[in-house]
Structure formats: structure tokens, C-alpha cells
C-alpha positions as CSV (number, residue, x, y, z in Angstrom):
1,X,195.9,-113.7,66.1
2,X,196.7,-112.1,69.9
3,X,195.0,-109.4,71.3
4,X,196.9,-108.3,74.3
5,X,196.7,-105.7,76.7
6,X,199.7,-104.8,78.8
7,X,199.2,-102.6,81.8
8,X,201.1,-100.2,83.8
9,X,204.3,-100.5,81.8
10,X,207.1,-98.2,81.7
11,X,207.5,-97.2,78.3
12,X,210.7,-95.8,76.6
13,X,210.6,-94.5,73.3
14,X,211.4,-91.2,71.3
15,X,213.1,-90.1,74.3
16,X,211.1,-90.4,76.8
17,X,209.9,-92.6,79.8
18,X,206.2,-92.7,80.4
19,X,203.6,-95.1,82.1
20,X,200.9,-96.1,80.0
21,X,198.8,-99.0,78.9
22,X,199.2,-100.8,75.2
23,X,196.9,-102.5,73.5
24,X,197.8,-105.1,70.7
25,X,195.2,-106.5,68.0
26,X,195.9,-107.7,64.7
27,X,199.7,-107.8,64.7
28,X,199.5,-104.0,65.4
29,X,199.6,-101.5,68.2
30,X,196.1,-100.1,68.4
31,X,195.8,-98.3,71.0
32,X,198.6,-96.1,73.5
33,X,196.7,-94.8,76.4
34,X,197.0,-94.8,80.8
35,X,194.0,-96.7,82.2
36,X,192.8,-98.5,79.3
37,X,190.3,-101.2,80.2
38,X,189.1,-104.2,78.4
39,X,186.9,-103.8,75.6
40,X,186.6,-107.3,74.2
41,X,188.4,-110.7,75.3
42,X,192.0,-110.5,75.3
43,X,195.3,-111.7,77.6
44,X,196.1,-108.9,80.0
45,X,199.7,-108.8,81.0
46,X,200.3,-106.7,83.9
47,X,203.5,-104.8,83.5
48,X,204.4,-102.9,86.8
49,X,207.7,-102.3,87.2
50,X,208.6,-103.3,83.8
51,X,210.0,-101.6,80.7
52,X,208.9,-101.9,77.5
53,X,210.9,-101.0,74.1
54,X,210.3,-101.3,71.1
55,X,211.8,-104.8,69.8
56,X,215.6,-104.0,68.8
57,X,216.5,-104.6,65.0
58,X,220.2,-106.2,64.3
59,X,221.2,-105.1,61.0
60,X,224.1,-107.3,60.7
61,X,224.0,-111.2,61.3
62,X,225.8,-114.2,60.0
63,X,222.6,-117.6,60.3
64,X,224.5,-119.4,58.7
65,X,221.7,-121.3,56.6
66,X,222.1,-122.7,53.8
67,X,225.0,-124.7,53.7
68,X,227.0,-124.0,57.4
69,X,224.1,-125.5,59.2
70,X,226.6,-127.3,61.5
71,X,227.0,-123.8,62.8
72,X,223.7,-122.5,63.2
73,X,220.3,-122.4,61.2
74,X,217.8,-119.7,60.5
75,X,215.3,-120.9,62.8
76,X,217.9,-121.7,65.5
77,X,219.4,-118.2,65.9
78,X,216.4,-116.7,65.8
79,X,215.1,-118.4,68.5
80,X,218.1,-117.0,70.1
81,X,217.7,-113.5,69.2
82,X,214.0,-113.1,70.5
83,X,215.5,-114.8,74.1
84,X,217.3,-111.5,73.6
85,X,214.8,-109.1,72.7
86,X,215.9,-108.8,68.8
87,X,212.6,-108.8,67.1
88,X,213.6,-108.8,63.4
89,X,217.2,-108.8,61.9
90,X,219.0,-108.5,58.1
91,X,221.2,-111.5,57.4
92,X,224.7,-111.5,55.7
93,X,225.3,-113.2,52.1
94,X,228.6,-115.2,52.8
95,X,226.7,-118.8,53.3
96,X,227.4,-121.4,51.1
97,X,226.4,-120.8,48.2
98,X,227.2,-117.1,49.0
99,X,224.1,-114.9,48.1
100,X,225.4,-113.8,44.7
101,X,221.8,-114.6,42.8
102,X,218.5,-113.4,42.9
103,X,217.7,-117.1,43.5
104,X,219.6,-117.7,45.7
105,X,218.6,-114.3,47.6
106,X,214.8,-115.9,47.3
107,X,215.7,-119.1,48.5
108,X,216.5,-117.5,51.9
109,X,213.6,-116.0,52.6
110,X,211.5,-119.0,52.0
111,X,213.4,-120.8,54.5
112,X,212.9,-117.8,57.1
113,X,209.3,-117.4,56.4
114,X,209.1,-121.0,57.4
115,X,211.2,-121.4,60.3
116,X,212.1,-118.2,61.4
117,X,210.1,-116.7,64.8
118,X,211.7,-113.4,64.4
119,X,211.0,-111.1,61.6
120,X,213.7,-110.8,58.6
121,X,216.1,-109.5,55.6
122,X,218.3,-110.7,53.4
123,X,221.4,-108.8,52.2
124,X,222.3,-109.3,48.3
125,X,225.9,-110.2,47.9
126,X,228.5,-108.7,45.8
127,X,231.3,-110.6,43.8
128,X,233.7,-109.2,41.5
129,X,231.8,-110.7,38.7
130,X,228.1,-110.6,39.4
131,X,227.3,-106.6,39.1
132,X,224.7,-107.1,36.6
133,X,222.7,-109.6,38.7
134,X,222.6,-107.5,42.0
135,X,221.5,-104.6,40.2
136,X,218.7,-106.3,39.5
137,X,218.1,-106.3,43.0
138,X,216.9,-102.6,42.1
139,X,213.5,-104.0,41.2
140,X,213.3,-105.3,44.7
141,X,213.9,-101.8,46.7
142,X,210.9,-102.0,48.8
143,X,211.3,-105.8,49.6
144,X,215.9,-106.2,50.4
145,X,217.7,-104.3,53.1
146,X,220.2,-103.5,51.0
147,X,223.5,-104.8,49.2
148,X,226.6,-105.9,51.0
149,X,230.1,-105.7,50.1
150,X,233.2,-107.6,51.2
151,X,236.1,-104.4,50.9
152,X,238.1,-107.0,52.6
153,X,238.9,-110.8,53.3
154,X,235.5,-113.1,53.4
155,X,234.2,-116.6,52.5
156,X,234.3,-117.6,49.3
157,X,234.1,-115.4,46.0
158,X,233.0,-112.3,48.1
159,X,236.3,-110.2,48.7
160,X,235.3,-107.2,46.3
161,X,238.6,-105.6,45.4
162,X,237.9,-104.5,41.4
163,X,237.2,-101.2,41.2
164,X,235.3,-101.4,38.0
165,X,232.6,-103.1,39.6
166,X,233.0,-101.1,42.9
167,X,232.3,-98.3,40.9
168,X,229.5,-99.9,39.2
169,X,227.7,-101.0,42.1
170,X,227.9,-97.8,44.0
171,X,226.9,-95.8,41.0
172,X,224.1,-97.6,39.9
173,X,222.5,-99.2,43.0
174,X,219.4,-98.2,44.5
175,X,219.8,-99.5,47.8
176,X,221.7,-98.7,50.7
177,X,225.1,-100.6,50.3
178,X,226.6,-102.0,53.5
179,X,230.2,-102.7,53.5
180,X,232.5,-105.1,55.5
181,X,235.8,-102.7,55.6
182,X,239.6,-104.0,55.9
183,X,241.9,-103.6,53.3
184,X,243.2,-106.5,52.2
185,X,246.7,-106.1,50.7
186,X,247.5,-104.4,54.5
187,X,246.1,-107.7,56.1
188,X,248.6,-109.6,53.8
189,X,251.2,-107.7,54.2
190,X,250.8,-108.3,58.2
191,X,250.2,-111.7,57.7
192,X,253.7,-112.3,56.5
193,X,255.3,-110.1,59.3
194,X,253.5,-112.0,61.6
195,X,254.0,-115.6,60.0
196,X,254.9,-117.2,63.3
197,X,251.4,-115.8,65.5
198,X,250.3,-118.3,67.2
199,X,247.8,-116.7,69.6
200,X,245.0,-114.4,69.3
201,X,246.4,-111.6,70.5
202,X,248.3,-111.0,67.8
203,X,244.7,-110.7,65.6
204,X,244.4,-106.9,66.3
205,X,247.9,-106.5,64.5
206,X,247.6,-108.3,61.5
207,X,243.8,-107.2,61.1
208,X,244.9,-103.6,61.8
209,X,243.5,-99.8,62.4
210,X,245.7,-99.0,59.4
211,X,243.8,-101.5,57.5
212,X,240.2,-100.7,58.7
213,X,240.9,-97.0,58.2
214,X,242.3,-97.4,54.3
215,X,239.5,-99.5,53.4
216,X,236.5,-97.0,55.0
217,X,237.9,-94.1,54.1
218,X,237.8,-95.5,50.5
219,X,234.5,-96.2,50.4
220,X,233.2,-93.1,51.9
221,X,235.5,-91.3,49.3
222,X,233.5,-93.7,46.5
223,X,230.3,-92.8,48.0
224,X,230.8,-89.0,48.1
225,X,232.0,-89.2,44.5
226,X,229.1,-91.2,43.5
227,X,226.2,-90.7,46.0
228,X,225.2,-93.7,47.1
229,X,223.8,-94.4,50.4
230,X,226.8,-96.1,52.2
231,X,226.8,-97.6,55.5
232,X,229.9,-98.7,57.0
233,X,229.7,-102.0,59.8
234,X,231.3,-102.5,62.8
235,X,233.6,-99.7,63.2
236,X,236.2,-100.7,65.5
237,X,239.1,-98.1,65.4
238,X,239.7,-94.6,67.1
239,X,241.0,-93.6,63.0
240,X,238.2,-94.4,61.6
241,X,236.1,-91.9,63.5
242,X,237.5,-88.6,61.9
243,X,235.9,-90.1,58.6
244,X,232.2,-89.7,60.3
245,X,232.2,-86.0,61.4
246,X,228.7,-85.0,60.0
247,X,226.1,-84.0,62.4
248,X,223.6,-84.6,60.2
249,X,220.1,-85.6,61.6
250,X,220.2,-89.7,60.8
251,X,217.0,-89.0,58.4
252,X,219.1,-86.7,56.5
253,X,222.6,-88.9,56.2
254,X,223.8,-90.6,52.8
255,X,227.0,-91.8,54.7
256,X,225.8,-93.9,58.0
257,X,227.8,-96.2,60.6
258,X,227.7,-99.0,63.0
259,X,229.7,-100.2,66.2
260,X,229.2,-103.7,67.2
261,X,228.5,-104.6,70.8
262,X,231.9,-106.7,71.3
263,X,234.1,-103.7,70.0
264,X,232.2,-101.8,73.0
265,X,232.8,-104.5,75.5
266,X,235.7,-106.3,74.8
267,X,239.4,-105.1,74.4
268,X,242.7,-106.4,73.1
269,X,243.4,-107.3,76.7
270,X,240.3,-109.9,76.6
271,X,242.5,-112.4,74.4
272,X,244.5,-113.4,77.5
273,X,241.8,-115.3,78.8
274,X,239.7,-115.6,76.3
275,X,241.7,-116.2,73.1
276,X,239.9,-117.3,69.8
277,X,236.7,-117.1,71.6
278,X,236.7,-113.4,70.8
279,X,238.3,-113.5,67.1
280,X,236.5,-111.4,64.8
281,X,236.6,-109.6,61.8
282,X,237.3,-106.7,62.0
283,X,239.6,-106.9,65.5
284,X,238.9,-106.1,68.8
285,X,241.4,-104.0,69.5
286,X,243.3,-101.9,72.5
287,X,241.3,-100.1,74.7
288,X,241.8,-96.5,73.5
289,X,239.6,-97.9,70.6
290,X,236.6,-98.9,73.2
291,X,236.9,-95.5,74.4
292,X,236.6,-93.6,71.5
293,X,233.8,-95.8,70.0
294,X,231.7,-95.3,73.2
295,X,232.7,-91.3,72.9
296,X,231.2,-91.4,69.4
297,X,228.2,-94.0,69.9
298,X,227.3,-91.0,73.0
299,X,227.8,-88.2,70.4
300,X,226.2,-90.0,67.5
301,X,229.0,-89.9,64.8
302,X,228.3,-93.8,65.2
303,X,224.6,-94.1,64.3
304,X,223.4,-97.5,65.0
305,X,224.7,-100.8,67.4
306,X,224.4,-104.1,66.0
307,X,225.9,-107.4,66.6
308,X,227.7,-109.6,63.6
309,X,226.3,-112.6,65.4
310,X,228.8,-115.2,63.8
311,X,228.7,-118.4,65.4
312,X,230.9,-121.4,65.1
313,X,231.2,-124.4,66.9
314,X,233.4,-125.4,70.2
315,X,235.6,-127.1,68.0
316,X,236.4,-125.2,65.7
317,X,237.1,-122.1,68.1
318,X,239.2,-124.7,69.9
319,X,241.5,-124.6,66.6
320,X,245.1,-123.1,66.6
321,X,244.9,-119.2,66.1
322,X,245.7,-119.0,62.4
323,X,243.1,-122.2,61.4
324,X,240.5,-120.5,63.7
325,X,237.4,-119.2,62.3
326,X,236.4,-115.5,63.1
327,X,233.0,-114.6,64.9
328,X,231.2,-114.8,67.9
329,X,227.6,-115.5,68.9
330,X,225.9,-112.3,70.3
331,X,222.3,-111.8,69.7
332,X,220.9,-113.4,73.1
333,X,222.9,-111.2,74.4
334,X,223.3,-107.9,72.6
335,X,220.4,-106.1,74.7
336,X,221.2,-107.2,78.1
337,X,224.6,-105.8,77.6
338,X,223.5,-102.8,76.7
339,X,221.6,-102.4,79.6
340,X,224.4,-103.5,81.9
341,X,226.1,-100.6,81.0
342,X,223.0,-98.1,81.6
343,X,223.0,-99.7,85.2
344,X,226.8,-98.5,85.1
345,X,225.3,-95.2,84.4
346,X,227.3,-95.6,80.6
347,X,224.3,-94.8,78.6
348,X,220.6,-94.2,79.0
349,X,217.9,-96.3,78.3
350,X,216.1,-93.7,76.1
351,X,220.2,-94.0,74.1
352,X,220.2,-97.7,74.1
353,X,216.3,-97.5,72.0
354,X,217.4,-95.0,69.6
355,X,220.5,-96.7,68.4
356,X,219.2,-100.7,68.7
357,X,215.6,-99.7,67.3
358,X,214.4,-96.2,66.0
359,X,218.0,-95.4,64.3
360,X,218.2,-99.0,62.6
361,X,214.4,-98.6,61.3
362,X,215.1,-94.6,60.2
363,X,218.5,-95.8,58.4
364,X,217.5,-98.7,56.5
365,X,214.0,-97.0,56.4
366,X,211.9,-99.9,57.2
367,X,208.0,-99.9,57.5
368,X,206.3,-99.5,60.4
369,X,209.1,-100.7,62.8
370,X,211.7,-99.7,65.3
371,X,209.1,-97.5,67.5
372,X,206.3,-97.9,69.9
373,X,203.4,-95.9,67.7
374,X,199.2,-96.5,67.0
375,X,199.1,-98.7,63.7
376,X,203.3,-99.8,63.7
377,X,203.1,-103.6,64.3
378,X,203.6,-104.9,67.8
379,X,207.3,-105.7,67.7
380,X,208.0,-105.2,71.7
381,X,210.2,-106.4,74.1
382,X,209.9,-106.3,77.9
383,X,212.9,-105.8,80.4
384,X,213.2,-106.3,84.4
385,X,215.8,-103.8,85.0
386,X,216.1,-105.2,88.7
387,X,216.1,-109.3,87.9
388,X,219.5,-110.5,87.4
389,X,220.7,-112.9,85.0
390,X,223.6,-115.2,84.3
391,X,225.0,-117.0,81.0
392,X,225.3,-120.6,81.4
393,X,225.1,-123.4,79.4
394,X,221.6,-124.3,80.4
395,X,220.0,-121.2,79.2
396,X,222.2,-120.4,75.7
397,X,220.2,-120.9,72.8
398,X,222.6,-120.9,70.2
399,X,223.0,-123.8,67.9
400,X,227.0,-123.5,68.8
401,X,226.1,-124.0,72.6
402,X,228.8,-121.1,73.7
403,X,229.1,-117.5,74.5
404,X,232.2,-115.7,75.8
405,X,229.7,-113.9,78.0
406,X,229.4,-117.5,80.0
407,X,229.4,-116.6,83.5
408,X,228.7,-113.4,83.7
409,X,225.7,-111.8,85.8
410,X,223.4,-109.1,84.1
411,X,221.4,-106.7,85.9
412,X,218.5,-107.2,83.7
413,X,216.2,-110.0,82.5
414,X,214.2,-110.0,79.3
415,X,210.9,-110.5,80.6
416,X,209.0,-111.1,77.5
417,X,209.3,-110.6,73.8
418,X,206.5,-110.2,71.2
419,X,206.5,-110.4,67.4
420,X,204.3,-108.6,65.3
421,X,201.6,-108.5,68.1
422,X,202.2,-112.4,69.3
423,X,204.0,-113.5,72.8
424,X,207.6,-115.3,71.1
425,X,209.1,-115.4,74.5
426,X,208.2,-115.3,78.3
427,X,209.1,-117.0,81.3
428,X,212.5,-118.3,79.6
429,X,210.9,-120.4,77.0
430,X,210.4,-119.5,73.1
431,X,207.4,-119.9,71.7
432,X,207.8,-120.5,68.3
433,X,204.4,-121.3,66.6
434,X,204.7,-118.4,65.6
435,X,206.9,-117.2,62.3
436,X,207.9,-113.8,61.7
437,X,207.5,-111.2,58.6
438,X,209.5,-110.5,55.8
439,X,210.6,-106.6,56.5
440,X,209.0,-104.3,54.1
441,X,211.1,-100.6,53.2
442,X,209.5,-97.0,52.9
443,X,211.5,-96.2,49.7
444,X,211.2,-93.6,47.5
């Protein structure tokens, strides 16, 4: 195992910005102190001038593995998301076969633990016929992020529209449930007014505010009636917002959210240029929606940012509109935008660390992640703040080979990213010898 000692860095965490030194020894962070000198052999890393945060979590990610490994793999995207400071993410069920069995759930994290450099979770899917085998997921509420629900179109048998077993699930599950929401008969209906689109700026109406808004605000109104610990993903209308009013301390929450990175960057008037390349689910859509998502990120009605990483291939992007898959690729990237925009003065860095890392680790209540603390495993990234750096085929790591962030310049540079106390990432290169942790929960 490493034993590292970084010096001089700038840390940000809980808040604040102080210098100090870190030392790292069995997978953990031992020791938090300025001018600590070397006790026993270890790699010294000399930080001055750098930054370092905790390692950001993702709590929504499409790998793709098994079964749309054309697209992506485990190991691949991870590889990709430590290039981007993401040191452990949760995974989505809709691969093929969907994650409808505790089998099937199991089978994923054997492949992670043997491939994956980052840390990981697997979400248990929902179907309209399989309640009985994710509440056996129940049993595993210390070892599974949580339960995920489709309350809208998805791959496969995943669009949960029965209310019986809605009801079920959200009454009897012991796990925070995460829900996709769109409602469906709205998207249908928009579909056949808009039978002749044949670009992707007509997405944002057919997949519409009206739809996103129906379908959240049922499922916070099936929460409150039931109690369950809901959290909503990538929220992406101005609507939606008036649903998340409480003030809450995150801790203290039973209804949580999440914005995506793309709904903050990217508007309706992106698909001019870029087209299917930015086709998601749910839409990006006109840019009174980016404002009001970045007004509630600031004001924490919108409690964590993720990515949906979602990558498919050149070709299939290269599709006409209504044939083309939805999803982008994101997690090489997610940080670095983030902290393009605290350059613009958008957000602070101590902003950027609560919603990417401590907020994701309070919500989902995972162990001994998502800060920089004595005994919490090593899970750090390191940022340049002043070393600039631009997307180009030669340095994207995703299996699909694109990004709709190709060209552009960031400020920043991830510098180095480590993994439960060992270097994953430096100098541009991953070092994946290295496999990452199944994430462990502090549930009740």
C-alpha cells in the first residue's frame, strides 16, 4: 500500500481554504497537520500552489457493462472519471440485462471490483413486476446506494408507470430511492404533435418542463404520503424548483435533488451547433432554465451536482434525431467545468466541494467518504487552478472517443488523483494497478 505525504497544499474542505500537509498510510488519511516531516519512508509530493479536495463522488452514471460494451465498459469509464477527479461513483441499472435481480445486481460489482480503478455502487432497478425481488435489496442497506426508478421512458422493462408497485416500493423500501422523472403519456402525446422533428432542437419540446414537472411533483407527493427517502436526478426545469422549497440542513432532508452539469452548461440554443451530441434525457432546455438551476444550486434547494455520464458511439450520435440515442459522456470532465465557472467568479471552490463531494456522501450517507478528515480514506484529488487545459481527441478517455466539450480551453488541470490512499492519476496518465472499493453506507 502507499504512504504519501503531500506538502504545502491548499486545502478546501468544510468551507474553508487552509495550507497544510497530509499524510496518507494504509488507504487512510492519518494525519492533517502544517509542517509535517517524514517519519518513515514514503513518496513526498510537493503541493505548492495546488489545491486539494476531497475526490468528487457522481451519484448518477450510465457504464454501460454488461451488455452495451460497444459503448463503454466498467473499467473504461472509470479510467475516465479519475482523469477527472471522480473518485468513486453509483452506477445506473438500464444495461442489458437491466439490473432487475439480486444476481444480476451482484454480478456488477464483481466485474467493478476487478476492473474498476475508481471506487463503486450499483443501483437496484425497478420494473413493474419485480417489487418483491428489490425489496430484498433491504437486507443489503449498508452495502447498495439505493434503488432506482424509471417514472418515465428508459431501456428495456424499466419505465415504472403502475402505481401498485410505485406504492409498494416507496412504502416498503429501506433505501433512498432515486428517480429518473418525465411523464410519459406527456412525452407521447408530444411525440405525435411533433411527428415530423427532425432535429434536435425540437427534443426540449417533446421531452418537456410540463412533463418533468408532472412526473417530480408526483413522486415527491408519493414520498410525503409514504416517507421514503426520495431523491429526484437531474433536475432541469425552472417548474420543477417550487417543488424543492425546504431549507432543511441536507442531514436532515427525506426529499433531496440533483442538477446535472450539462443542464448548467448547455442551453436549448447549443443544439444549433451541436445537435444530437447534446440529446439527453431529461432535455436541456431554454436558458431561463440554466438560470434558475444555477439560482437554486447557489441557494441549495438543489443539493448535489452529478453527471448522467451516458456515452454512445460517433455513430450512433451521427443517427437522424428521432433514431438517436440520448446521453452524453461527462465524467472527465464534470470537475473541470465546475471550476471554469469559479474562475468566472459563478461559484466558489469551497461551493463546488460541498455539492460534488461532502453533500453526495451526507445524502447517500456513505462511510468515510466525501471529506478531507484523520481516519476517512484517502480519496483526493489535486487541481492547478492556473494550468490550462483543452479537450481533444488525444487526451479523451472515453471508450466512445467524443465529448461535446472538444475544443474547449479550461482554466484548470487535474493535477493528480488518488484512490483510497494510492496515486490513480498524475502527469496525464492512469494508473490503474490499482482497483477501487465497493462503497460501504452509515445506515441506521
Amino acid at each position: 500500500m502507499s504512504t504519501i505525504l503531500i506538502k504545502n497544499a491548499t486545502l478546501v474542505n468544510e468551507g474553508k481554504q487552509f495550507v497544510a500537509d497530509v499524510f496518507i498510510k494504509n488507504q487512510r488519511i492519518e494525519t492533517i497537520a502544517p509542517n509535517l516531516t517524514r517519519v518513515e519512508k514514503c513518496r513526498i509530493i510537493d503541493a505548492t500552489g495546488l489545491y486539494l479536495l476531497p475526490g468528487v463522488i457522481d451519484d448518477q452514471v450510465h457504464f454501460r457493462e454488461p451488455g452495451l460494451t460497444h459503448k463503454a465498459t466498467i473499467a473504461s469509464e472509470a479510467r475516465a472519471a479519475v482523469a477527472g477527479g471522480i473518485t468513486s461513483f453509483m452506477e445506473m441499472p438500464n444495461t442489458q440485462p437491466a439490473t432487475l435481480t439480486q444476481d444480476l445486481l451482484e454480478d456488477k460489482y464483481v466485474i467493478a471490483a476487478a476492473t474498476s480503478v475508481a471506487n463503486f455502487s450499483f443501483f437496484m432497478g425497478v420494473s413493474n413486476d419485480n417489487a418483491e425481488e428489490v425489496l430484498k435489496t433491504n437486507k443489503k442497506r449498508n452495502e447498495v446506494c439505493g434503488v432506482k426508478i424509471f417514472m418515465g421512458s428508459s431501456t428495456g422493462n424499466m419505465l415504472v408507470d403502475n402505481y401498485v408497485t410505485l406504492n409498494k416500493i416507496f412504502s416498503d423500501s429501506e433505501l433512498l430511492i432515486a428517480t429518473h422523472c418525465e411523464d410519459e403519456r406527456i412525452i407521447n402525446a408530444q411525440k405525435e404533435h411533433n411527428k415530423d422533428a427532425d432535429h434536435a432542437r425540437f427534443h426540449p419540446l417533446i421531452r418537456s418542463a410540463e412533463a418533468c414537472f408532472e412526473s417530480s411533483f408526483s413522486a415527491v407527493q408519493l414520498a410525503k404520503q409514504t416517507g421514503a427517502r426520495l431523491h429526484v436526478l437531474h433536475i432541469s426545469t425552472a417548474k420543477e424548483l417550487v417543488i424543492f422549497g425546504n431549507m432543511l440542513p441536507l442531514k436532515e432532508k427525506r426529499i433531496t435533488s440533483e442538477v446535472c452539469v450539462h443542464h448548467l452548461h448547455f442551453t436549448a440554443d447549443d443544439y444549433e451547433q451541436l445537435g444530437n451530441l447534446i440529446k439527453c434525457n431529461p432535455a436541456i432546455k431554454a436558458p431561463e432554465n440554466k438560470t434558475a438551476l444555477w439560482e437554486a444550486l447557489l441557494d441549495d434547494r438543489l443539493d448535489i451536482i452529478a453527471t448522467d455520464h451516458a456515452p454512445h458511439t460517433w455513430e450512433e450520435k451521427q443517427l437522424p434525431y428521432l433514431q438517436a440515442p440520448s446521453g452524453l459522456p461527462l465524467v472527465q470532465h464534470s470537475l473541470l467545468l465546475m471550476l471554469d465557472y469559479v474562475k468566472q467568479g459563478k461559484i466558489s471552490l469551497e461551493k463546488v466541494v460541498e455539492k460534488m463531494c461532502h453533500a453526495v456522501a451526507d445524502c447517500f450517507q456513505i462511510a468515510q467518504r466525501g471529506y478531507i478528515r484523520e481516519g476517512y480514506y484517502a480519496d483526493l484529488v489535486l487541481v492547478n487552478m492556473n494550468h490550462p487545459f483543452t479537450v481533444s481527441k488525444n487526451n479523451i478517455l472515453y471508450q466512445c472517443g467524443w465529448s461535446p466539450l472538444e475544443g474547449h480551453t479550461f482554466p484548470t488541470t487535474i493535477h493528480t488523483t488518488f484512490v483510497n490512499g494510492n496515486v490513480v492519476y498524475e502527469n496525464g496518465q492512469v494508473q490503474a494497478s490499482s482497483k477501487g472499493m465497493r462503497l460501504t453506507f452509515d445506515r441506521d
